[in-house]
N, C-alpha and C positions, 0 to 999 in steps of 0.2 A: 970770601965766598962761604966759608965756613959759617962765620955769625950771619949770614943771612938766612943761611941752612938751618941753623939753629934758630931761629926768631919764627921762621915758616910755621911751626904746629901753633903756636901763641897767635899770630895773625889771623889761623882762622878762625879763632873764638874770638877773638875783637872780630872780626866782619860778622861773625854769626852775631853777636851783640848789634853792631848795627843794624842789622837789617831788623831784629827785632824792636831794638829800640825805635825803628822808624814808625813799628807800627804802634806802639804806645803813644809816640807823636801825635797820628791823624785821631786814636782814642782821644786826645788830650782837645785839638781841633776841635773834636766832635761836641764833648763837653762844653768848651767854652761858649758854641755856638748857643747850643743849647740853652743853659743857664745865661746868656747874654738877649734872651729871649728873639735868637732868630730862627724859627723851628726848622724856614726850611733849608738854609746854611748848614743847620745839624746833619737834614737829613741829606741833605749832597756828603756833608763828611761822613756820614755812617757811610754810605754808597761808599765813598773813597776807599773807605777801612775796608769795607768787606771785598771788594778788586783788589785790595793792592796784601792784602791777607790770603786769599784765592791764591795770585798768581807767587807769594810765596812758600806756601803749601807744594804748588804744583813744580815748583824747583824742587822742593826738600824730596817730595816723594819719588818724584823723576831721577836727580842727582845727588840725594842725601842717602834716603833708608834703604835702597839696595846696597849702599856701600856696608851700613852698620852688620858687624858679623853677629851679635848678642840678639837673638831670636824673640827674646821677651821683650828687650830694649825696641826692637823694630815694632812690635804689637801696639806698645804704650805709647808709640809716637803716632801710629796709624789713628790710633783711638784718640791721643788730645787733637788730632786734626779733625776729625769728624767732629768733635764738638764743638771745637772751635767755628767750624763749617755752620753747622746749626746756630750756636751761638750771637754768631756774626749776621744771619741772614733775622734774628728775631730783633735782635737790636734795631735794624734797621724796617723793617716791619711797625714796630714799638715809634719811630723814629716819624715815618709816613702817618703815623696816626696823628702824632702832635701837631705836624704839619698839617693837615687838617680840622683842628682842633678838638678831636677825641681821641683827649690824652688819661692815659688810667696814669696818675703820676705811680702810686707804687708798684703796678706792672713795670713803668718804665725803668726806675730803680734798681729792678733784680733783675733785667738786662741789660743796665749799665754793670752791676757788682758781678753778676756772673763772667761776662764777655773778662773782666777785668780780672778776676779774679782766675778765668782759664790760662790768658796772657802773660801772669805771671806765675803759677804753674809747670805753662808750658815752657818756657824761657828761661825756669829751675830746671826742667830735665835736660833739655837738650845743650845747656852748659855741661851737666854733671857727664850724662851719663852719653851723647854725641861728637858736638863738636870738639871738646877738647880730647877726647881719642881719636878720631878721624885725622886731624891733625898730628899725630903722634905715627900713623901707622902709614899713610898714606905717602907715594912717594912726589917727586916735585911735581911733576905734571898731574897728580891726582890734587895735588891741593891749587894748582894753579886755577882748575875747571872750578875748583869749589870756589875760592874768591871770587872769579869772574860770575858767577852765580850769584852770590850775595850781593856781591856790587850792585847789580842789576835790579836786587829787592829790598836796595838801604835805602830810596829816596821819599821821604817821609813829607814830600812835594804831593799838593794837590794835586789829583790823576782828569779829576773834572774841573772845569768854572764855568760859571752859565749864572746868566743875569734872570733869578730865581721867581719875578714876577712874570714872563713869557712862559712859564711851567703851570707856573698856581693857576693863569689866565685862558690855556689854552683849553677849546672850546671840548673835548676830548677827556681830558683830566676833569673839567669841571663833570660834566657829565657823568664821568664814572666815578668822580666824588659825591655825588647827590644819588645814584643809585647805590653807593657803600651806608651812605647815612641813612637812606628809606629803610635799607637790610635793617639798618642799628636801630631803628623807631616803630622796628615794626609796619613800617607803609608800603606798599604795590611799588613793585620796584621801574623807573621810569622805562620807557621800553626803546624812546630814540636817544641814539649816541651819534652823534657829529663825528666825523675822521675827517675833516679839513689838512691837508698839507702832510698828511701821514703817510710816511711811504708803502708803496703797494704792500709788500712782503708786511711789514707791519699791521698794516689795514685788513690784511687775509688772515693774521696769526690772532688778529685783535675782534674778529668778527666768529673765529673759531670758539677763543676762550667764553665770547658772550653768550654763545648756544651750551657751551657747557656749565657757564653761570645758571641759563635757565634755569636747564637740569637739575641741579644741585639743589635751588632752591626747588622746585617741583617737590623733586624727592624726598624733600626734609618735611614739607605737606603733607604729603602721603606717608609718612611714616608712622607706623602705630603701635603703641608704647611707648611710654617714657622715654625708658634708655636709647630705646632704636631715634629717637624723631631727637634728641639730643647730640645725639651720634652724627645724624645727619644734616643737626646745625651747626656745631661746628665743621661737618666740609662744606657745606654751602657759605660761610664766613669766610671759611679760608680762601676758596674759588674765588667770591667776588673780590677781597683784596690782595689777591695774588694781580689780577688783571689791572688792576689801580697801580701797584707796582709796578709791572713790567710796560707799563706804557710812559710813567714817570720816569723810569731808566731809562728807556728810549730816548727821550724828546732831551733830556740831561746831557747825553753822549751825543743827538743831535746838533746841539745848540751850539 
């Protein structure tokens, strides 16, 4: 009883390692895919990374950093998760363009290096300066909860699969990809979008965003001055392939 006692605070830094290690895995996935020239395999694995990165965050924050007593220690995990947050959602931004085919390859690069580069960062601190005191301080039932937590965020297992040409193909995605690319060429942006077989609640959310895409773009028209009409192209950029996004996720998790 005792050496198991004693092994308890070591154990949670091995499961803290796995669960991070899992996410360097779907990083790795995402890569291969990538460089294996299947753009949109990449972008289903960024999608994976950045879920299965999300919902370990939302442990850590939930069941981790109320426990850390060190005030500053608690700040600096707050802050690599918010980057990593960010990080994670441009990657995969980056990711839906290639899939596409409007790929800036060295944009894509410095959100591979970055993402990668937060990852392992963050996976230095929270060895040093978390899990393996948490483990030290906490009593058995405090670290039983933390194992069962990590457990739950060590599976470096595909979270989606979906047979990736019913996505490219669908009548919806096509559409709001030919209205992204008009945005990107400069041309009248197309004005009909198809929702074929989209669920209501989708159809309603996805018919909102298109009226705020107007907008966006309107307003980047009318804007006057330089700075201000720059300003408001990129939000009009961002709106329209924010909407390309969120219906690409959808139909993904549908499938």
């Amino acid at each position: 009883m005792s050496g198991r006692h004693h092994r308890a605070p070591a154990l949670v830094a091995d499961r803290a390692w796995d669960a991070h290690l899992a996410l360097h895995r779907l990083f790795e996935a995402h890569l291969e895919a990538l460089y294996g020239s299947a753009p949109w395999a990449a972008l289903i694995r960024a999608i994976d990374l950045r879920e299965q990165l999300f919902a370990h965050i939302r442990f850590e924050e939930d069941g981790v950093v109320p426990r850390i007593a060190d005030r500053e220690v608690r700040s600096q995990v707050l802050r690599d998760h918010g980057l990593l947050r960010e990080a994670s959602k441009r990657l995969e931004e980056a990711a839906l363009l290639a899939a596409f085919g409007r790929i800036d390859e060295l944009r894509l690069r410095q959100r591979l290096v970055e993402l990668d580069r937060l990852l392992d960062h963050h996976d230095d601190r929270e060895a040093r300066d978390v899990y393996g005191t948490l483990g030290e301080v906490l009593d058995e039932g405090g670290r039983g909860e933390l194992l069962t937590g990590l457990a739950a965020t060590s599976s470096a297992e595909p979270l989606v699969e979906v047979v990736v040409e019913g996505v490219l193909t669908h009548p919806t995605v096509q559409a709001l990809a030919a209205r992204y690319r008009a945005w990107l060429v400069g041309e009248p942006l197309p004005t009909e979008v198809p929702m074929p077989t989209l669920p209501a609640t989708l159809a309603a959310t996805l018919a909102k965003l298109l009226a705020r895409d107007e907008r966006a773009v309107a307003a980047m028209r009318d804007a006057e001055g330089i700075r201000e009409r720059a300003r408001r192209e990129m939000l009009a950029e961002v709106a329209l392939r924010s909407s390309l996004v969120m219906v690409v996720e959808a139909l993904i998790r549908a499938s």
